[in-house]
Structure formats: structure tokens, C-alpha cells
N, C-alpha and C positions, 0 to 999 in steps of 0.2 A: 504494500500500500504506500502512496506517495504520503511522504511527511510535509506538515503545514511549514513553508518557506518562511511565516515570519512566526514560529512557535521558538522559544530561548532554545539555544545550541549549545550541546555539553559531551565532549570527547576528553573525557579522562582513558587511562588505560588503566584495565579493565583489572582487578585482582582473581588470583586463580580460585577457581570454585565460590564465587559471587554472586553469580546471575547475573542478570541485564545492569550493567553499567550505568545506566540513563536514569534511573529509578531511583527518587527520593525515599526514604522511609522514616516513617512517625518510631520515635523509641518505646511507647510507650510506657503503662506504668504509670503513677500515681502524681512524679512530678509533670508528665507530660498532660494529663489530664487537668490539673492546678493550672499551669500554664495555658491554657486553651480557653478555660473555665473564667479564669481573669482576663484574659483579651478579650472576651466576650462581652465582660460587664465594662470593661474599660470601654471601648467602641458603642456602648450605649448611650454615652454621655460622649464622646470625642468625637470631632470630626476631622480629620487633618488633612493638609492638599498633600496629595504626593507629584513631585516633580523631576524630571525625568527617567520615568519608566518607560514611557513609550518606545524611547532611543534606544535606551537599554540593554531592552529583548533585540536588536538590532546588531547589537557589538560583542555578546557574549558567545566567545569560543571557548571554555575550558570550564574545566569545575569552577565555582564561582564561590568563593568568600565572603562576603559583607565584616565591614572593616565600621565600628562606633566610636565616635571620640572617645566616649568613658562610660565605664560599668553602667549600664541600666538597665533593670528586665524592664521596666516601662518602657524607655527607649526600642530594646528589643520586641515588643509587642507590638509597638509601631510598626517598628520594622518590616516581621513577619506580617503582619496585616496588609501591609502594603504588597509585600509579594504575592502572597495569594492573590487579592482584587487586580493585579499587573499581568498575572502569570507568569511570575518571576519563580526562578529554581527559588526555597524555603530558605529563611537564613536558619530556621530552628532545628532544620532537620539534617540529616546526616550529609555528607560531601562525597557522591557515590565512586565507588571506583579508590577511596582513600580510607582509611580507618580512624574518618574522625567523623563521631558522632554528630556534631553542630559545623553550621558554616556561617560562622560569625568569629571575632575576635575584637578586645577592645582595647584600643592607645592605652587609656589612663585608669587609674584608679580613684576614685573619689576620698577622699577622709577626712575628718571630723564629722561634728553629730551631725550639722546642717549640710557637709557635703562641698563647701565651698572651696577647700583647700582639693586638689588635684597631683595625683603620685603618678610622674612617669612611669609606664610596666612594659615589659617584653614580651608579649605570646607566646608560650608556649606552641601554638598552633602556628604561627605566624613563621615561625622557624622552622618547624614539621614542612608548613606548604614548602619553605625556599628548598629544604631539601630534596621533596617531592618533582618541583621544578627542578633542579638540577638532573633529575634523574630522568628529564623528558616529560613528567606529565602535565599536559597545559593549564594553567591556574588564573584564573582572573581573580584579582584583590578589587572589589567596589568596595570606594569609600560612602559612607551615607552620615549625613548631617541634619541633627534635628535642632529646630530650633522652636522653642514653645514660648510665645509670645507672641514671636517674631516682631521685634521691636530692639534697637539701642539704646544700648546704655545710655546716661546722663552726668558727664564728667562732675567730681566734687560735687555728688549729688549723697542725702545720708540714705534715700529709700537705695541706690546705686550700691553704698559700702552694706547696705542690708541684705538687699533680692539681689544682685545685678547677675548676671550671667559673664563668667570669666571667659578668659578667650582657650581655657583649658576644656571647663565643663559646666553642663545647669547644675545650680543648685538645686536641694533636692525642696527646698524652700518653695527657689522661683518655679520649681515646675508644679511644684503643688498648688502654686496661686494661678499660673495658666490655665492648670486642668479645671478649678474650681471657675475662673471667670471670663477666661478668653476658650473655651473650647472648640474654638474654629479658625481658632489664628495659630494654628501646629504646622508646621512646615517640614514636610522629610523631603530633603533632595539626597537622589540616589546619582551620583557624579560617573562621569567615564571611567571605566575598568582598567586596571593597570596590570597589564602582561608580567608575568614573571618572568616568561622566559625572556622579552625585550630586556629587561632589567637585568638580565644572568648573561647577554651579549656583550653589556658595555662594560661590566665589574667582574674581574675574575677570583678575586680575592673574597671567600665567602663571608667573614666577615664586614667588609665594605659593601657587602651587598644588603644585608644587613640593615649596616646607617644610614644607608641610602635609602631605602622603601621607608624605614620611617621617618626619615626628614620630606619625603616627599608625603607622606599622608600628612604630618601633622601643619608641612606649609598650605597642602591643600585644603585641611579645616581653617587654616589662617584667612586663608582669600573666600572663602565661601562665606563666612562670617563678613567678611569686608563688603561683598558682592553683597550678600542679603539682608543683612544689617544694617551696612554704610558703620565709618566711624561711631563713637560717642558724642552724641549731643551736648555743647558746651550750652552753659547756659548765658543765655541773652544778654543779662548787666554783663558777664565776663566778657562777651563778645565786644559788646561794646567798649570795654572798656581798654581791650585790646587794639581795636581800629584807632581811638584814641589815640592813645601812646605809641600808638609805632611811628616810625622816623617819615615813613612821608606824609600824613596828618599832619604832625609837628614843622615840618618844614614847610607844609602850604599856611598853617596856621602864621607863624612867623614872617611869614611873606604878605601875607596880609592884612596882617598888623602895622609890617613896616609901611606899603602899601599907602594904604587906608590909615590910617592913625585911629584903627579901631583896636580898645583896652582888650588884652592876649585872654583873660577871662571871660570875655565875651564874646567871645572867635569858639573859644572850647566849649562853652556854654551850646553856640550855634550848631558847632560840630559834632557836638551828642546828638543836640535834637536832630541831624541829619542822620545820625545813625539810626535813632531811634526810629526814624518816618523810613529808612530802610530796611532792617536788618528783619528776616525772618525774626518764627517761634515756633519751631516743628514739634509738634506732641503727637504722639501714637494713641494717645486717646481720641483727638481729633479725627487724625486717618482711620483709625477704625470706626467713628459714626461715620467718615464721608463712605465709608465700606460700604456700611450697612446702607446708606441713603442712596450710594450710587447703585448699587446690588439692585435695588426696588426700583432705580428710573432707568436704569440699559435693560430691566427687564417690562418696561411699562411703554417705554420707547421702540426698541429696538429688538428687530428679530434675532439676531447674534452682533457679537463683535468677531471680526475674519481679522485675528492675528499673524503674522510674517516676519519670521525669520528673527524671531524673540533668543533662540538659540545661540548666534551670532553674541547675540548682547551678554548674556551670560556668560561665556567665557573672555570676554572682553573683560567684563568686568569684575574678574576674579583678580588682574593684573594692572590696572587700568585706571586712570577718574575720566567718566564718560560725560559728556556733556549733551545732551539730546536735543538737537536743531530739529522742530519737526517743521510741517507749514500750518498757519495760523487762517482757521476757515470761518470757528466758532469759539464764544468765550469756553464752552464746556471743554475744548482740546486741551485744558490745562487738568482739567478733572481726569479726563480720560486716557491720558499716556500714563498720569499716576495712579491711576486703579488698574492698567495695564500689566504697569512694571511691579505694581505690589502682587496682584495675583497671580505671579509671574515668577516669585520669590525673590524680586530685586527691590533694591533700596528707591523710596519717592524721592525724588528729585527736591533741591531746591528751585523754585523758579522765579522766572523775572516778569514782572508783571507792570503794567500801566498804574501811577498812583490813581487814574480814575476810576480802579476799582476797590480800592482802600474806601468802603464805604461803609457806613456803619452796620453792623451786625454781620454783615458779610465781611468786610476788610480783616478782620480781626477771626473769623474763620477761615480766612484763605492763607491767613498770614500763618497761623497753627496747621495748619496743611502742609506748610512750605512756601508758602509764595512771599516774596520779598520785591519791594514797590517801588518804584524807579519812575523819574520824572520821564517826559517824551525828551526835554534838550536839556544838556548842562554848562550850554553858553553862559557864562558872564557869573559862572561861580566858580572858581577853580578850588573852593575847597569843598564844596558837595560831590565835586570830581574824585578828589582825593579820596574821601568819604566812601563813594563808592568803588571805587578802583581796589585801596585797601580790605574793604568786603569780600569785593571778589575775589582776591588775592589770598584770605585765608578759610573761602571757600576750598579753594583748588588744594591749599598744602595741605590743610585738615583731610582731603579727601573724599568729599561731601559731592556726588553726581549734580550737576545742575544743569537747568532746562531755560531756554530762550529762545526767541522767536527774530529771525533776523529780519523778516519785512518788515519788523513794526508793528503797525496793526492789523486788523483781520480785514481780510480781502473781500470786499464787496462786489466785487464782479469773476471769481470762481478762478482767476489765471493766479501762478506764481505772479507775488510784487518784486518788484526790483529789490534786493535785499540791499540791507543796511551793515554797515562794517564795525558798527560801535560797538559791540558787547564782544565780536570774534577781534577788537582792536586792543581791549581790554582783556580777553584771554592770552593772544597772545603776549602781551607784555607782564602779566601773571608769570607766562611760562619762562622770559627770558630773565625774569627773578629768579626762580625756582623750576628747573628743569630735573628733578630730583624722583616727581610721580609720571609717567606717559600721560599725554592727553591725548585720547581720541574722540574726536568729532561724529556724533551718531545721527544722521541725517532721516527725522523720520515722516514719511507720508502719511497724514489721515485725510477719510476719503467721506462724506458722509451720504447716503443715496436720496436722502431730505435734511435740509439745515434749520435747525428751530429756530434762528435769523430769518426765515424767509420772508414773513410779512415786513420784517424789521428794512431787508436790504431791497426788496422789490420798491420801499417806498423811495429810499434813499437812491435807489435806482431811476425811480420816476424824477428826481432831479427835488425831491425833500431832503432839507438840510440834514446832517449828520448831528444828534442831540447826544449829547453827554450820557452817562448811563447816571442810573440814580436805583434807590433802594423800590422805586415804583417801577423798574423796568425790573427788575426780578419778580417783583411781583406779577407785573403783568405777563413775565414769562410765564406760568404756570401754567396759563389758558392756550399754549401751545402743547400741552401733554394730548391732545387727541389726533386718533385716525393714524396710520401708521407709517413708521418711519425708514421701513427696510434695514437695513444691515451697515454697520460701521466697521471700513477697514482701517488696521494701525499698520505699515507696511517701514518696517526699518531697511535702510536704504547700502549702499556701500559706505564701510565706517574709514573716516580720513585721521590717520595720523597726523598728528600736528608737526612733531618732530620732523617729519619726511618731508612731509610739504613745505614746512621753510625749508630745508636743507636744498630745495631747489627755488624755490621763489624767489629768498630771501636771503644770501649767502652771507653767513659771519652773522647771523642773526641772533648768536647767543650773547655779543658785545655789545648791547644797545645805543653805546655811546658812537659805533661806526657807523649802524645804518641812520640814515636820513629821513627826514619825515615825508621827502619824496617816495622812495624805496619803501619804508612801512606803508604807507597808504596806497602803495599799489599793490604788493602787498596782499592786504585785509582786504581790497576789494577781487583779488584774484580767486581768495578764498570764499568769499561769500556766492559767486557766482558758480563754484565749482559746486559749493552743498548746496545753493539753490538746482543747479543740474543734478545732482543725486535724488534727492525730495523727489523732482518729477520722474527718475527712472526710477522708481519703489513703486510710481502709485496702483493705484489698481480699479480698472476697466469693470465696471458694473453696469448690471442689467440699465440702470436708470440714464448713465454716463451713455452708453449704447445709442438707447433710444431719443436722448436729446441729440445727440450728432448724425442723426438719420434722418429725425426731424427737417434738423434747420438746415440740411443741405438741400433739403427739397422745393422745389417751384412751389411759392404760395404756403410753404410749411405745409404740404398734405401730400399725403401716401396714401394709395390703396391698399388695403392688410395685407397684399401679396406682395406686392412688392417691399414692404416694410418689412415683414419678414425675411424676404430674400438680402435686404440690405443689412438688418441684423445679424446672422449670420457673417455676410461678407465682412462688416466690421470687426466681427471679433476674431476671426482667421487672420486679418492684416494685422489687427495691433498684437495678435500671437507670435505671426511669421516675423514681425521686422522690428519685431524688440531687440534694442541691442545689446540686451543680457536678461537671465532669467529674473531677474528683480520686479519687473514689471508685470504682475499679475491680472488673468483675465478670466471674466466667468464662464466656468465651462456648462452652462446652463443651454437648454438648444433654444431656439431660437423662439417657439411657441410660450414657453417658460417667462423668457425674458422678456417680452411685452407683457404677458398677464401680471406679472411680477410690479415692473415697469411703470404701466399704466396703474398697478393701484397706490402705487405709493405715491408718485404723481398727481395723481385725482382728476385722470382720465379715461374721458370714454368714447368708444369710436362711432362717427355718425353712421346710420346705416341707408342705403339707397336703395331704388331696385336694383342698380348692377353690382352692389356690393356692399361691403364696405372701407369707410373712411376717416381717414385716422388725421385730425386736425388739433394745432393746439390753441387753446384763447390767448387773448395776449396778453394774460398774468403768466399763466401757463408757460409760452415762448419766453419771459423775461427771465423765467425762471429756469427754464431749461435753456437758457443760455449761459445760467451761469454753471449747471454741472455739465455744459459740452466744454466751458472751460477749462475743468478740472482737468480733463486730460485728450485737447486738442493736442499737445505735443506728442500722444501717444500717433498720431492721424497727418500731421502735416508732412512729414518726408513722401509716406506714401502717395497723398492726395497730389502735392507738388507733381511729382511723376506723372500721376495720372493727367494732370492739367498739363503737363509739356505733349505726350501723346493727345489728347485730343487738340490742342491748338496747332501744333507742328507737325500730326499727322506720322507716319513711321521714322523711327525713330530709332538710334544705334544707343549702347547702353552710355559710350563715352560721351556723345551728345546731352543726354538726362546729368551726366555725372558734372559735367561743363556748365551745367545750369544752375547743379546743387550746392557747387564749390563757390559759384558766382554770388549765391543766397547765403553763404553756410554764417558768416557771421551777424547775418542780422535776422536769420532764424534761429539764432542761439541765443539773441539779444530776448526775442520776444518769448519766445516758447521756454529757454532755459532746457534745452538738449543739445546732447551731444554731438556733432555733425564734423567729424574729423578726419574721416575715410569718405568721400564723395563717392566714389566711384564704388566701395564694396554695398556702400548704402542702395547707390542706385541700381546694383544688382540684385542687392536681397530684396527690393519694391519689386521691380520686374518679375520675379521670377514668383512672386506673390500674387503677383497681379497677372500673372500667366497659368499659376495653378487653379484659379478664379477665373479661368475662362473670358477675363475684362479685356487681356490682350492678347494677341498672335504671335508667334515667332516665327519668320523665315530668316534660314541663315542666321546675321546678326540683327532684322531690322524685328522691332515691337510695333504691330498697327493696331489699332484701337479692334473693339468685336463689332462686328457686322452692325450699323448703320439703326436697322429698325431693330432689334435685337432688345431683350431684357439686358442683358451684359453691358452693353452700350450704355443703357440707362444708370444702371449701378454703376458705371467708370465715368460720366457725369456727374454724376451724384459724387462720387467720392470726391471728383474733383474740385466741387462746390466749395469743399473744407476747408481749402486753401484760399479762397477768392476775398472772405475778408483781409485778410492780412497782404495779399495784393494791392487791393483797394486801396489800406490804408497806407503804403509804399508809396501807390501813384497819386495820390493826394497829396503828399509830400514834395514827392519829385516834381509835381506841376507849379506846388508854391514857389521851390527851390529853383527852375527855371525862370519865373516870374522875376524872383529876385534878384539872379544873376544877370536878366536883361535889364535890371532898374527898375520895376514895373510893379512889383509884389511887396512883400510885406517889410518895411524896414529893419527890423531886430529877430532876432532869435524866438522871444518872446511872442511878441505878432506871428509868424509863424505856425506855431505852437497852434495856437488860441485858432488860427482863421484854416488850418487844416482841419479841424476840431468841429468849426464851424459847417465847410466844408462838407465832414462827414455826417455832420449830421441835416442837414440837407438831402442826401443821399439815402440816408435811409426814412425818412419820412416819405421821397419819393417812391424808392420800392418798399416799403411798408414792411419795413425789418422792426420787427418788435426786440432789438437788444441795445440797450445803450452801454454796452461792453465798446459796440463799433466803434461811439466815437469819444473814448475814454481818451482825454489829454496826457494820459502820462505814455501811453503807445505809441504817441506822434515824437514825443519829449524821446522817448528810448528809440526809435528809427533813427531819429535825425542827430541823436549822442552816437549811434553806430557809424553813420555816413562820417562824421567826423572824427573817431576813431578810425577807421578804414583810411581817413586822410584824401577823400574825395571830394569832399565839402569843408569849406572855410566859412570861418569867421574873425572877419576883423571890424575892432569898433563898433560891433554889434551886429553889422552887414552881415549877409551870405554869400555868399559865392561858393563856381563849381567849377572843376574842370571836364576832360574829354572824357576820362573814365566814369564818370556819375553821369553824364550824359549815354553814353553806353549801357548804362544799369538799369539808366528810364528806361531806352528803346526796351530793352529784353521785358520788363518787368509789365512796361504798356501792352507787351503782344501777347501778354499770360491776360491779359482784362478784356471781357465783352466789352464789345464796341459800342453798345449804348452805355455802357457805362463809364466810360473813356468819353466820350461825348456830354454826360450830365457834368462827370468832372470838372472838364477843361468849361461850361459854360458856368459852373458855379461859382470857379477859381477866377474866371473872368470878370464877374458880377463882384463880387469881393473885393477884387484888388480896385476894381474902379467904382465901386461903392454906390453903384446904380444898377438897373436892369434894363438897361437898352442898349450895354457893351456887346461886341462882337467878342464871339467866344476863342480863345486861347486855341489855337493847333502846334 
């Protein structure tokens, strides 16, 4: 009979006259019975997460150990309980194929009466396996880590010198007060298996083999403690009072003293209360109510959260301080990476947060959560700089993960913002202080398939000013809990060493006094656009993300269900096929799924005719679904681009497409925030996507569009669609920017800006584009900062100017644009610049 591929693997060799090898056995008898008997009552009242099992049954090739920090049959029960519900080989029962009755062993021994003192000890068994392995038979040692709390300590704390949990073993105290009042905050992580025999390759000396497995088990209860814990919480006055006295407080203080001839006492005075208005108060009391309250609204909200590549984070941050960049869509993303990483068995982040939400009753629970409040500028105080910079600075040494948001605020129209360089400008200067812990950068995607902002941003959408939050907009949140919200992805992205990264950016960057504030600031902005590009390769393609991008590529916004369907499909086959790594996750839902899905979270319905039906969206609906086709147009534009060079220029060589891509690559990476480095591999992996899809032909080398009246044809239009705004809003530019170069157009940079803007939206009142994403000013602002980058376009004095190559970029970019739409342009552009409607229109 074939055996189950993912059932646990166990090839011990075999003892003579044993029986089957593979086979655990209970010992029985009266202690085995006791034992079973209290697991039993204990798991009545316990509930514990256990965390990686799943992997586990994946890696185990030999007789398998379990390895405890320190003596506990409570621990042990855990334990066992866990392998059974896992289908894990038993720690309680024998080690087959070996003549040891248990497979377990424990680092330490615990002594005195409370248990808090800890006695290094030697396994007797531990020694048995090494020799066992020497002798060829395969042994995995799994380390397992419980932590019953799951909470840190609180440095020069007396409850701390009473309960605290040493970094040896629980007191037999603190686990008696977990079991009594936290019995669901028990944490068992069962860690990667460690090979004896790898171990018995690199050490030939059996004793050195020895000190070796246990410097490596006991570093690895070090770091798991680090990972899931996070250091000891210092307390608040100390913190503060630490920011205070350090030397560069002190030195901005005295500078500003001398400065200002303001008395040095009331500099210090000003600089507490700066701390004070920043510096977290992280309690575990706190995050366990936000537990339990977030527990009730992801279950009241949301059909699941769809976690990715949480694994990744975990052993990062055994070695590691992690800093978690995700992107900023809704205020809950600050709830929900840290209800993420807590149930996840990783430490809550401290995070950085807007002082506008320092609001009463709230500010003061978010601040005990971890959030730490920070003005939007710190122009024209250079000691609230200091202030914070020092914060940050013994965030990072203390060890403490922390969380920010590099756009700034949250994103009202669904695209990545252009990131901001000030908190990764203060990390890095953290690190050229103190280069002592790794930093790495954890880049992470959250994806939402309804945002409970939506009435909030559709208005601010509709061109209603942006209101302050207040304790009444929480409130009025609540009356967003109905009708449902589909599914929330958390997708962690490729994680950036900080270290690496300067060592190329930024050369000599650990002498701060040699780089330049030139050189650092290019720098921090190198970096910020690199993890903004990671953020969009993590994200992830949902049913709802689908159906708004099939929508709005359509004539009129309407589909017939056939066709909608056929284009669904096609959608998620491309952002499958031409993702440029596996990071970018897509729903493998078929395609009937994904509109029912779709449309209800949505809260649409399809009109029905005699010839069918028809799938139309109102235009709340389009506002809205314009901003989650945002979310991951980047996933769409390479491909779509392609497809828009084939039908305008008809067959087509793959070098030609790739000529076209390389010509866009930087100011599609301006807008969308992707990758576009290899033109040419790109534009093969589209073709050949777009060729599996039936959209195009291959003879020889040339790609022609599919047959004319053809379904195919329709859907390689359509696809192509996707790309037409961000054409659009190119050639609105380039027609100002000619304008200006002949004298004719907008004076300054500024006018520019503002009268392409104009411009655009013009354009979409005339074809009745329900998305004011089109003519968002900061997209014209970020094209026309790339043209000038690229060094195509000048300014001096405020003027514009261009040379032959910007003019080149128009023609190509004009031949990708309908000609009526190239026509509205050039007449609006013309209207504009002469500020009446009876000019002759621009050609």
C-alpha cells in the first residue's frame, strides 16, 4: 500500500528481534495512565497555539527527540498534546528502533521551592542519541519552546523580580498564574530539527560534539525568547529619562539655549514633554483585550485573514531587529499586522503613528498597544528632532521590532504613495550609531477586498475636504460593521538588509562624518522606492481586485456575464504567468467563484435582458472599484502595455515590444512602483502569456493580435485598456510640456502640474470615467519628476523646456493613444493655455 507523502518520516535502524521499526508504543502501567489522566484535565481548562507543526511533519527524517528548556511534566503534556492533534511521532513514548523509552530530554533543571533558580544538566539520553548517531542511526533533536503568558518581562519591575520568566526557565509560580488566568495565551513553538548526523560531519572530537548541540539548543531558546517575546519592557519614566540625558538631547538642548537665550531648565522641561507626547506604553494587558476585541471584529468583518510567508519573519527574527514597512490603506493596518504577528508567536511591534490619532480614550489605548505618536513635520524644532531620533535610536539597541508607514498617510485612491524617506533616514542613522544588532527591512502588503474607509474616501474622493479624525469618527465607524467584507490578505514581501544595501548605495557609510547630506539623501530615497517596489511584488490578486480591473477596462464599464467571465479568468492567468517572482499571490478561485464572491462583497448585481445578462457598475460602485483596481494595477500594466503595442502597431517582433518597454521602464516604475529591469525577458514572459491565451499569434518571430471579430481580440482590447490611463496621463503632460517649450503653455512647474490636472479632468467628465484617481495631481507631479530625472526635460527659473529625446517619447507615447483622445487633449490643452474656447486646437 502506498504510504501518505506528507505523514512524519522515521528511518531509525531497526534493533534485532523488535518488530516494525516505525511503531511508537505507550509503556504502560500506572505512571502512564496518571500521565494521560492529567493531560486530560489539564487540556480542559488550557488552550495553547501550537506553532510550527505543520512544517515539521515536512523535515523529519530520523527518530525524532523533543528537546525542553527545563524539567516540566506540565510542559511535557503540552508537549505531547501537541503531537498527537499535529500527528507528530509522541515525545512521551518510546524512540523506536532505540532502547529509550521516552523521546524527550530537558536542558535544565529547575531549583528552589518556586523554581526560579535554573541548574544547567547533561542528558543522559542526549549523549545515548550522539552515540547512537555516530553509529549511523538518523536522529533529529527538535527543540520546543513554551512560553505561558506569552508576554515580556518589565525591566526593575518588583511583580518582574517576583513572577518574571528567566531567560533559563518559567517559574513554577509564573506558570501557575498563566494556567489560572491567561489560558489561551500558551505558546508551544516546535523549531527546525537539528540533524545529528550534520552535527557529527563538522566535529570529530566526541566531546566537542557534545558542547556544541548544547550551545546550539540553548542559543536557540535565546533567540526564540527574543523572536517571541521581544526584549524587557523598560518602563516609561526610565525611558524617558534616558532620551533625556543622552548626549545628543543634551547637545540640541544647549544649542538652543545658546541659540534662543531660552533658560536650559526650560528646554529640559520642553524636552520631557516631547518625550512624553512620544514615547510609547506597551502592556500585555492591553494587547491581550485588543486580542480578544480584534478576535470578535476579523470575525464579525471578515471571512478569513490569507497570511504569506509569516515563516520568512520568524527566523529573521530569531537573529534580527525587524522593522515592518507594510502599505498604509486603512487606520485598522496598524491593529492588524499586530494581531498578525502576535498570533503568529512574534513580538507586537512598536509603531509610529500620526499625533492625530493621540485622541482621547483611544490615544492612550493605542499608545498601550504600542503605538508611539509623531508629529507629520519637524521643521523648525530641532530639539523635538532630537527627541525623536534618540527614541528611535534606543528602540533599535534595546531590540524592540518596530512598524512605520513610509507614504505617510493612508492612501485615498488604492495606488502605492510616493514614499517618504524620514523614518528609513532616521533608521538609518540609528544604524551608523550602533551597527552592533542586523537590521532588516520587512516590506509588508495588506490587501483589503472592502475598506471600512469606503464611504469615508469615496467622499473625499468626490472632491470633500479631508476632516481631521476625532473620537466621533470612531464612533461613527461602528455603523460600518454590516454586510460583508470578504477576506484580508497580510502578504510579507522580500526582506532588505540594511547593512547590504548601504554597503552599495552608500559607500563608507558607517563614518557618518564622510558621507554628505547629498549622498545620504539619495540614499534614503533609493531605499524607500526599493521597499515601496517590494510592498507591490507581495501583494495579492483577489477575486474583488479581478473584477474591478475587468470592469473598468470595458466600453461604458459593462460586460456581458460571458464575457466577464472569460476576462476573469484571463486576468488571473497573466498576473500568474508574468509575476516576477513567487511573492505575488493570486486567487486560485475559477472564475464563476470569483464574480459571485466579487459581486457580493461589492454590493452588486447584474442587470438582466432578454439577451442576457449585464454586468454594470453605479458610479459609487466604479469610484470604488477604482480604487481596488489600484491596488494592484502594477500587477497588469507590463502585460497590458504589450498588448496595447500589438494592437496599435499590429505584428510585432518580441525586440520591438522590449524597445518600447525599456523606453517606459523608468517612469513605469515611477508610477506603478515595479520592477522593470530586464525589458526584453519581460517582454517575452507577456508574449508568451499572451500567446498561451490565445490573445496573440506566433509566426516565426512576428506576434499579430487574434482574429479581428474574435472573443480573443476583445479580451486583448480589453486588456489593453489597462494601460491607457497612465498613457493618457503621459500625453497630457507631454502636450503641456511642448506648449511650454514653444513659449505658449504654462509658465512654472507649478502651473503645469495644476493645468494637466485640469486637463485630465476634462477628459474624463467627457468620456464619463467615474474615477478621480485619473486626475490625481500628485501622478502628473511624479511623470514630470521622472522626465526630469531621465534629464529630458529642464527647468530653469521655473520655465520648462525639452529636448529631441522627450520629443521622441511624445511621438511613441501619442501612437499608444486613441485618436479621439489625442484630439480632446490637444483641444483642451489648447483652451487652457489661451484661456478661452475659440482657440485652434494644438497639433
Amino acid at each position: 500500500m502506498a504510504s501518505d507523502p506528507n505523514a512524519p518520516k522515521h528511518l531509525p535502524v531497526p534493533a534485532p528481534g523488535t518488530g516494525d521499526p516505525l511503531e511508537q508504543r505507550a509503556p504502560g502501567g500506572l505512571r502512564d495512565l496518571l500521565f494521560r489522566l492529567r493531560r486530560r484535565l489539564l487540556f480542559l481548562w488550557v488552550r495553547p497555539t501550537f506553532l510550527g507543526t505543520d512544517a515539521q511533519s515536512r523535515r523529519l527524517d530520523g527518530t525524532v527527540c523533543y528537546v525542553l528548556p527545563s524539567r516540566s511534566i506540565t510542559d511535557l503534556m503540552v508537549v505531547d498534546e501537541g503531537c498527537i492533534r499535529h500527528n507528530l511521532p509522541r515525545a512521551y513514548l518510546n524512540m523506536p528502533g532505540l532502547d529509550e523509552e521516552r523521546s524527550f530530554f530537558f536542558l535544565n533543571r529547575p531549583e528552589g521551592f518556586w523554581g526560579r533558580r535554573s541548574a544547567r544538566h547533561t542528558s543522559s539520553r542526549m549523549q545515548r542519541l550522539l552515540d547512537a548517531a555516530r553509529n549511523g542511526t538518523p536522529v533529529d533533536i527538535v527543540p520546543v519552546t513554551l512560553f505561558w503568558g506569552h508576554q515580556p518581562d518589565r525591566e526593575q519591575s518588583m511583580f518582574s523580580m517576583l513572577f518574571s520568566e528567566n531567560w533559563a526557565a518559567t517559574s513554577r509560580i509564573r506558570k501557575l498564574m498563566a494556567l489560572l488566568f491567561y489560558p489561551n495565551h500558551i505558546l508551544v513553538q516546535y523549531s527546525r530539527p537539528i540533524r545529528l548526523s550534520e552535527l557529527i560531519r563538522t566535529e570529530a572530537d566526541p566531546r566537542v560534539q557534545e558542547r556544541k548541540l548544547l550551545r546550539l539548543l540553548r542559543t536557540h531558546n535565546a533567540r526564540q525568547k527574543r523572536a517571541i517575546l521581544g526584549p524587557d519592557l523598560s518602563h516609561r519614566r526610565t525611558l524617558i529619562d534616558n532620551i533625556i540625558t543622552s548626549n545628543a538631547v543634551q547637545q540640541a538642548i544647549e544649542a538652543a539655549a545658546g541659540a534662543n537665550g531660552v533658560p536650559r531648565r526650560e528646554l529640559v522641561d520642553r524636552a520631557r514633554q516631547h518625550a512624553g507626547e512620544i514615547v510609547s506604553h506597551q502592556s500585555y494587558r492591553v494587547v491581550r483585550f485588543f486580542d480578544v476585541l480584534l478576535t470578535w471584529l476579523w470575525n464579525r468583518l471578515y471571512d478569513g485573514i490569507d497570511v504569506h510567508r509569516i515563516g520568512q519573519v520568524k527566523e529573521l527574527a530569531e537573529s534580527n531587529e525587524i522593522v515592518y514597512i507594510p502599505c498604509h490603506r486603512s487606520h485598522i493596518d496598524y491593529l492588524l499586522l499586530s494581531y498578525v504577528l502576535y498570533h503568529n508567536g512574534l513580538t507586537p511591534p512598536h509603531i509610529a503613528a500620526g499625533r492625530n490619532l493621540n485622541l482621547p480614550v483611544v490615544g492612550p489605548l493605542l499608545r498601550r498597544a504600542g503605538a508611539f505618536f509623531m508629529r507629520r513635520s519637524f521643521q523648525g524644532d530641532s530639539l523635538y528632532r532630537a527627541v525623536f531620533d534618540e527614541y528611535i535610536h534606543l528602540m533599535f539597541i534595546k531590540g524592540y521590532s518596530v512598524e512605520y508607514f513610509i507614504e505617510g498617510g493612508r492612501s485615498r485612491t488604492g495606488r502605492m504613495l510616493k514614499p517618504k524617506a524620514g523614518m528609513l533616514s532616521m533608521t538609518i542613522r540609528s544604524l551608523q550609531r550602533n551597527a552592533s544588532l542586523p537590521i532588516v527591512l520587512m516590506p509588508v502588503y495588506i490587501g483589503y477586498e472592502r475598506i471600512i474607509e469606503g464611504a469615508t474616501y469615496l467622499g473625499e474622493l468626490r472632491g470633500r475636504a479631508k476632516r481631521d479624525e476625532s473620537v466621533l469618527d470612531v464612533m461613527r465607524a461602528t455603523r460600518a460593521l454590516k454586510g460583508p467584507y470578504g477576506r484580508v490578505s497580510v502578504s510579507f514581501g522580500e526582506p532588505l538588509d540594511l547593512s547590504s544595501f548601504l554597503d552599495d548605495a552608500l559607500p563608507n557609510w558607517t563614518d557618518a562624518d564622510n558621507v554628505s547630506p547629498g549622498q545620504f539623501s539619495a540614499a534614503a530615497g533609493a531605499l524607500s522606492r526599493s521597499l515601496a517596489t517590494r510592498i507591490n511584488a507581495a501583494a495579492a490578486v483577489t477575486p474583488v481586485n479581478l473584477l474591478a480591473t475587468a470592469l473598468l477596462s470595458a466600453p461604458r464599464q459593462t460586460m456581458e456575464a460571458d464575457q466577464l467571465l472569460r476576462q476573469l479568468t484571463l486576468l488571473a492567468s497573466i498576473a500568474a504567468r508574468t509575476r516576477i517572482d513567487g511573492r505575488l499571490t493570486v486567487t486560485h478561485l475559477p472564475a464563476g467563484e470569483v464574480l459571485a464572491h466579487a459581486a457580493l462583497v461589492v454590493g452588486m448585481e447584474p442587470q438582466r435582458h432578454e439577451f442576457g445578462e449585464l454586468w454594470r457598475a453605479s458610479e459609487d460602485q466604479s469610484i470604488l472599484l477604482t480604487y481596488y483596481r489600484n491596488n494592484t494595477v502594477h500587477a497588469f500594466i507590463v502585460p497590458a502595455l504589450v498588448a496595447r503595442h500589438i494592437v496599435v502597431h499590429g505584428p510585432s517582433r518580441a525586440a520591438d515590444v522590449a524597445g518600447m518597454l525599456g523606453k517606459l521602464a523608468i517612469f513605469i516604475e515611477t508610477e506603478c512602483f515595479v520592477a522593470l529591469t530586464d525589458p526584453h525577458q519581460r517582454a517575452e514572459q507577456c508574449l508568451d502569456a499572451l500567446e498561451r491565451q490565445k490573445l496573440v499569434e506566433r509566426t516565426g518571430d512576428l506576434y499579430t493580435a487574434a482574429e479581428g471579430a474574435s472573443s480573443n481580440h476583445v479580451a486583448l482590447l480589453n486588456l489593453s485598456r489597462i494601460a491607457a490611463p497612465m498613457l493618457e496621463r503621459f500625453h497630457i503632460v507631454n502636450t503641456l510640456i511642448e506648449a511650454a517649450d514653444a513659449g505658449v503653455g504654462p509658465d512654472t512647474v507649478s502651473d503645469l502640474e495644476s493645468e494637466a490636472a485640469a486637463v485630465a479632468r476634462r477628459l474624463s467628465a467627457i468620456y464619463g470615467l467615474n474615477s478621480p484617481s485619473f486626475f490625481d495631481q500628485s501622478l502628473f507631479t511624479a511623470y514630470l519628476g521622472s522626465l526630469r530625472h531621465a534629464d529630458i526635460v529642464h527647468v530653469s527659473a521655473g520655465r520648462v523646456s525639452r529636448d529631441e529625446s522627450h520629443a521622441r517619447l511624445a511621438r511613441m507615447i501619442a501612437e499608444m493613444i486613441d485618436a479621439d483622445v489625442r484630439y480632446q487633449v490637444a483641444n483642451a490643452a489648447s483652451q487652457r493655455v489661451a484661456g478661452t474656447t475659440d482657440q485652434p486646437a494644438l497639433t
